[in-house]
N, C-alpha and C positions, 0 to 999 in steps of 0.2 A: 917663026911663030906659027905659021900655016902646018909646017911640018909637027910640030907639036899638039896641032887640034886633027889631026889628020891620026896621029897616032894615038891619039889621047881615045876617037871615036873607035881606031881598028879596035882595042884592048878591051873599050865597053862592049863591041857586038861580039866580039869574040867569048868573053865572058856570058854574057847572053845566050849564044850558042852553047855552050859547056853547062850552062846550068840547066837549059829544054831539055839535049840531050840528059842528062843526070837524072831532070824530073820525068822524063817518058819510061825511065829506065825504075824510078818506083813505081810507076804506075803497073809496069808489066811483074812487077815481082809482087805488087798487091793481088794482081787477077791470079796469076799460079797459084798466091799462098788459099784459094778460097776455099779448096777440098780441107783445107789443113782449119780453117777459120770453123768450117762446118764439125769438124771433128771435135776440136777445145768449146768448142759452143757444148755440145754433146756430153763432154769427158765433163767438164765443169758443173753441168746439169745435173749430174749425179747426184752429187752434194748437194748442189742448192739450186730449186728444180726452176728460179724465177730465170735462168737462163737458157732453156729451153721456150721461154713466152715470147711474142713482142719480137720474134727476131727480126722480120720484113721491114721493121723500122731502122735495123742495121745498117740494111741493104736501102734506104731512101724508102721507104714501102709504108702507105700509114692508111689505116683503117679508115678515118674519120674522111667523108666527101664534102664537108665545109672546112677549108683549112683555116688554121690560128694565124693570120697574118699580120702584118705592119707590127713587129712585137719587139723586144726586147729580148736578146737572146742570152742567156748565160747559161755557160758551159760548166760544170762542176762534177767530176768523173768521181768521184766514190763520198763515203761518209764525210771525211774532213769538210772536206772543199763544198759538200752540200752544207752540212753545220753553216761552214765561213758567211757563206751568201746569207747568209739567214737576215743579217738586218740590213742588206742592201737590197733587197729583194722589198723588204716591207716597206722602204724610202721609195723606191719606184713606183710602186703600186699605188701608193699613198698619193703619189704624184699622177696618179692616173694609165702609167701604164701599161700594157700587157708583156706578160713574161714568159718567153720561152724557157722551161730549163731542162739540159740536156743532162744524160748520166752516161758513164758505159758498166759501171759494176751494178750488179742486182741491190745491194743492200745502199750504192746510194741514191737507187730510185725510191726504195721504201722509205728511206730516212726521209726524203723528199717527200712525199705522200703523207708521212707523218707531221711533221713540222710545217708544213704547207696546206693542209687538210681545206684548213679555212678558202684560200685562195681558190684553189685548184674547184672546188664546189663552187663557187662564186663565177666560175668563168674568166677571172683573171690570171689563170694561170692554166699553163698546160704543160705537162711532162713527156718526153720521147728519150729514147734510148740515140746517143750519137754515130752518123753512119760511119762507118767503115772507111779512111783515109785514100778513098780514089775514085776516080772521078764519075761516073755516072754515080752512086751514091749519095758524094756528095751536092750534086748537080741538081741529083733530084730536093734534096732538104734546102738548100737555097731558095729551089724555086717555089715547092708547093708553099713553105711557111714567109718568106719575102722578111727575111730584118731587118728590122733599120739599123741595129746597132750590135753585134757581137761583143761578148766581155769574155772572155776565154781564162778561167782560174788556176792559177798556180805557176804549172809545168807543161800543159796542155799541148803543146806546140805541134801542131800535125800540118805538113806542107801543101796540101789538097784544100784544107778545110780555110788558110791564108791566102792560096791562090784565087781561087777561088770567090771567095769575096772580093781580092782586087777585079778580078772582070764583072764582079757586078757593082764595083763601085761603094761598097757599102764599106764601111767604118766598122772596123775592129782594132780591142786595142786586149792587151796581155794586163791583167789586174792581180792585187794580191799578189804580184808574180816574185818567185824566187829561184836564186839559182847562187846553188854552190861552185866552190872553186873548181871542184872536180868534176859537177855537170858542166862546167864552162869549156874545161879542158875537155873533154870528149865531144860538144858540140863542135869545139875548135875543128875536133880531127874530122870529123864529118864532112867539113869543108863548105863550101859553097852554098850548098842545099840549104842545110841549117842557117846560114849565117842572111839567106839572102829572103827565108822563111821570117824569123825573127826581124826581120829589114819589114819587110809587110805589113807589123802593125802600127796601127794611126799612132798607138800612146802603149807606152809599159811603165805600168807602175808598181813599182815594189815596197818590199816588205823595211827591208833597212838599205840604210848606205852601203852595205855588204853585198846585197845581191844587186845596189845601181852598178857598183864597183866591176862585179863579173859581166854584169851585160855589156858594159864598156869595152872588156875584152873582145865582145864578137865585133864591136863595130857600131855598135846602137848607143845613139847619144840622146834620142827622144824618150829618157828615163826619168822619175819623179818617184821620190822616197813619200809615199800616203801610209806607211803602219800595216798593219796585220788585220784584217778582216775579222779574224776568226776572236781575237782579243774583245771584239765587238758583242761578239755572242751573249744575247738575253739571258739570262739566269730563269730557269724554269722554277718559280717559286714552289709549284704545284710537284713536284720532284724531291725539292728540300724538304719541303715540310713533310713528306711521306717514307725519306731517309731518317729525320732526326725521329719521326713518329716507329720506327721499326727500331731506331738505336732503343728508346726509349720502353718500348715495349717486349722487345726479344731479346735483348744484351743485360741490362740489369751492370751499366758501367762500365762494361769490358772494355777495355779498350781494344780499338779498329785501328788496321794497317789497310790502305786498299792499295793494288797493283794494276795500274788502270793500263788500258789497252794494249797491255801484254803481247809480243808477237812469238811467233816459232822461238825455241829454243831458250828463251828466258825465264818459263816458269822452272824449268828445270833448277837454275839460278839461286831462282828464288824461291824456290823449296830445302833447298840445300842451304839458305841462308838462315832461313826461319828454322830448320833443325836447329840451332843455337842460338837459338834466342831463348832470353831469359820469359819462362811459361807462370812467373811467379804471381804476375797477377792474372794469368789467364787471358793471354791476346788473341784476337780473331784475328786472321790473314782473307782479305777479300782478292778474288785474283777473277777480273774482268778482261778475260782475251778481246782481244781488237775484231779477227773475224769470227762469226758464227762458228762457220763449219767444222771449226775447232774445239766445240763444247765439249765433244765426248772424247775426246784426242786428251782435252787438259785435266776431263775428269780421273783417265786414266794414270793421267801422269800423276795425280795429289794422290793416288790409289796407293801410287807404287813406291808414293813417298812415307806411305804408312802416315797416311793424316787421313782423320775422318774429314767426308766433304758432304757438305749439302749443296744442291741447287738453288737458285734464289725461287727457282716456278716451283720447288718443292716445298717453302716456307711452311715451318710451323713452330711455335714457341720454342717449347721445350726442345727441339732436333735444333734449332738456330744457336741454344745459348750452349749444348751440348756438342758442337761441329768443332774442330779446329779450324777447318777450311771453308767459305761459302763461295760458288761459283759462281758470279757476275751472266745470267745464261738466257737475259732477256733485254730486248733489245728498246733503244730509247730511255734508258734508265739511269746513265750516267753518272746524271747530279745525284741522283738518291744514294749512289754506292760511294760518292764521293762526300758527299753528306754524313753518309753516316760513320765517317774515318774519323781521326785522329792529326795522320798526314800519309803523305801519298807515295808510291815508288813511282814513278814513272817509265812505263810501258816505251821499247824503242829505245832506248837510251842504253841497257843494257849490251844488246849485240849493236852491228851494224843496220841499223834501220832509222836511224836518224831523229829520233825521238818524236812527242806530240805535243798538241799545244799543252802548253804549262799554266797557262790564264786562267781558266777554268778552273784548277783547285786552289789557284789562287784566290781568284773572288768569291771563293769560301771559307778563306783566312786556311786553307789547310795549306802546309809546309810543303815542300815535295822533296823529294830525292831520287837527283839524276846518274848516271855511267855517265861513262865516257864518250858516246855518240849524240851530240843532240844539233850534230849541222845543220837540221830543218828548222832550227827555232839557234842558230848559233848566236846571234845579240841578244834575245831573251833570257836565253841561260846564264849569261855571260852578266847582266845585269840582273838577275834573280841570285844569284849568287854574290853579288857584291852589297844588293839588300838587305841579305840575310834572310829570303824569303828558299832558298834551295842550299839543300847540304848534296857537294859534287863530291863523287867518291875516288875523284880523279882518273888519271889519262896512263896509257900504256899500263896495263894491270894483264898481269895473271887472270887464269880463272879462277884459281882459290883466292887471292888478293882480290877478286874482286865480289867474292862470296863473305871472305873474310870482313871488309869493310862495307860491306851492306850489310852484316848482320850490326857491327857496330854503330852504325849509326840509327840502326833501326833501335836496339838496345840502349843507348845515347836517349832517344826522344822519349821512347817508352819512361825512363827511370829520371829524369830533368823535368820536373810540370814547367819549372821557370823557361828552360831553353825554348821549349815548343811554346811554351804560349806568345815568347816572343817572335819565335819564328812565322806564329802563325798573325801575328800585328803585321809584320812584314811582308808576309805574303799579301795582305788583304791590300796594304798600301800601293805593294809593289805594281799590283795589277789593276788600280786606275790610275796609273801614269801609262797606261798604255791602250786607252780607248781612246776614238776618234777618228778611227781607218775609214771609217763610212763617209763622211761627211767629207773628207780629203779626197777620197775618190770621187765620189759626186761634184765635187767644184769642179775636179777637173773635167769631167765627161759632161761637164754641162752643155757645152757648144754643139756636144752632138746628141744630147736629149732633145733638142731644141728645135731640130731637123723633123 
């Protein structure tokens, strides 16, 4: 028996050992990469110059000499994952208290700044860019802001930013979190790091039984199925009603296709798809790329598809109902472009990029239709489809099969009022069975709101 606890301890210090060394060893591959950090900072700039601002806050470095302390920290790295927070943030607040919330891409600091406006003026909120995954950075954001609580969104997973909190004791837990088959299988191969990173948080709460299932694989059994955050998302009334006020005003009935957050290589798709679609009653194709920096990249592409295109910041009557094409080319507008559709393509689901949330045009009774990728949202499609709120264009496809049965189905809803309008009862249904993520998460993190 002795012998057994005697080798049971060598195998824990040993592994202990193996993982410091591991962890020292990112540590010196973060300080090398910093020339390289300063460059992609730079190169990125170009395009979109808010990455050049605020970098010192990368590196632990903050302007302000009274710091935001005792707060509530949530992490959310781009648009999504700011969206998501949205009405978990308002529950906090609500409840009194203060919010860190971190970003690392420029657009989901501004989306932040938008949707947050209220707060952030109020003093209950404050924004900083996330430092850089090693250790004096991090060391410093621990110390000057002091949280009580870290909630780290999605994917997030960074091995500094985990450790870290464990030496100051502070409670972090992985929320919203999801994780595919195939991020499971690569954090597998990682080894140790990952496995013993993910080990570190207080509580992971995921999206569905799908992503408890994968976390399982690394080893983590402190997992809890609370629903999708982002399914939670307020409906900006004030959006609708300036969608259907622009259908109503510049379209004159046309019917709207919109193609919402479109990434690299998919407009192409779906320009190629809508050459054959039936033009009989005169359809608008709205195409809302996902990043900015790609406005004039897509403008070009609908150029060279020989479609007229308007910008939406270029709006004017008569050019709106005369356009083939309108570009989506202003930011925070969403619901209005999805408001003012018919039904929706879904942006992501096309190529490999895993699709985006589907909720959203659902709780505007608009239909959608998905490709074959939509692993980020892989239960939701999978029941938006069994609803009858999503027409799937199915799996392993060509590129002409898969232009071919997008234009089909596009053609399908256009020429059916009956099929869509049931589609679109379905959609509206489909998507409050699946609010409630707020509330699940908060019962759970109650223990440690309470600290």
């Amino acid at each position: 028996m002795m012998d057994v606890v005697k080798t049971s301890r060598l195998t824990g210090y040993l592994t202990q050992s193996i993982y410091w060394v591991v962890f020292v060893f990112y540590q010196i591959i973060w300080y090398l990469a910093i020339p390289l950090i300063f460059l992609r900072l730079f190169l990125r700039g170009q395009k979109q110059t808010g990455y050049l601002k605020n970098i010192p806050e990368r590196f632990g470095f903050y302007k302000t000499k009274v710091p935001f302390q005792e707060c509530i920290w949530i992490h959310a790295v781009s648009v999504g994952e700011t969206r998501a927070a949205q009405s978990l943030v308002k529950e906090l607040v609500l409840q009194g208290h203060k919010v860190l919330l971190t970003h690392m891409t420029v657009t989901g600091r501004q989306t932040g700044s938008e949707i947050f406006s209220e707060y952030l003026q109020s003093g209950a909120m404050v924004q900083m860019y996330l430092p850089y995954d090693f250790c004096w950075p991090v060391s410093n954001f621990y110390r000057f802001f002091k949280p009580t609580l870290g909630l780290i969104m999605e994917t997030e997973v960074w091995p500094s930013l985990i450790q870290f909190a464990k030496f100051r004791k502070m409670p972090i837990a992985l929320i919203n979190g999801r994780l595919s088959k195939r991020s499971a299988s690569r954090f597998l191969t990682a080894g140790l790091l990952s496995k013993t990173t993910f080990m570190g948080f207080n509580e992971v709460l995921a999206q569905t039984q799908i992503d408890v299932d994968n976390f399982h694989r690394l080893g983590i059994n402190h997992c809890y199925v609370t629903g999708n955050l982002k399914f939670d998302h307020e409906i900006d009334e004030a959006q609708v009603l300036l969608g259907k006020e622009i259908r109503k005003t510049y379209l004159n009935q046309r019917p709207v296709v919109c193609a919402v957050s479109t990434r690299e290589g998919e407009e192409e798709l779906i320009l190629k798809a809508w050459q054959d679609v039936d033009q009989s009653s005169h359809p608008l194709l709205i195409i809302v790329p996902r990043h900015p920096q790609r406005f004039d990249e897509v403008v070009e592409k609908i150029s060279a598809a020989h479609f007229s295109v308007l910008r939406r910041t270029d709006f004017k009557e008569g050019a709106v109902y005369a356009s083939d094409v309108v570009l989506g080319d202003s930011m925070g507008e969403m619901m209005t472009y999805v408001s003012m559709s018919d039904f929706v393509v879904m942006g992501g689901t096309l190529l490999e990029y895993g699709g985006q949330n589907l909720i959203e045009p659902c709780s505007l009774a608009k239909p959608i239709i998905q490709g074959p990728h939509t692993f980020n949202f892989a239960q939701a499609s999978i029941d938006a489809k069994k609803s009858g709120a999503s027409f799937d264009l199915g799996s392993y496809l060509s590129e002409d099969e898969l232009i071919n049965r997008l234009t089909a189905t596009i053609n399908l809803l256009l020429k059916d009022t009956k099929r869509l309008a049931e589609a679109s009862q379905a959609a509206l249904s489909f998507s409050e069975t699946y609010h409630g993520a707020t509330q699940k998460t908060l019962a759970i993190l109650e223990p440690y709101l309470r600290k």
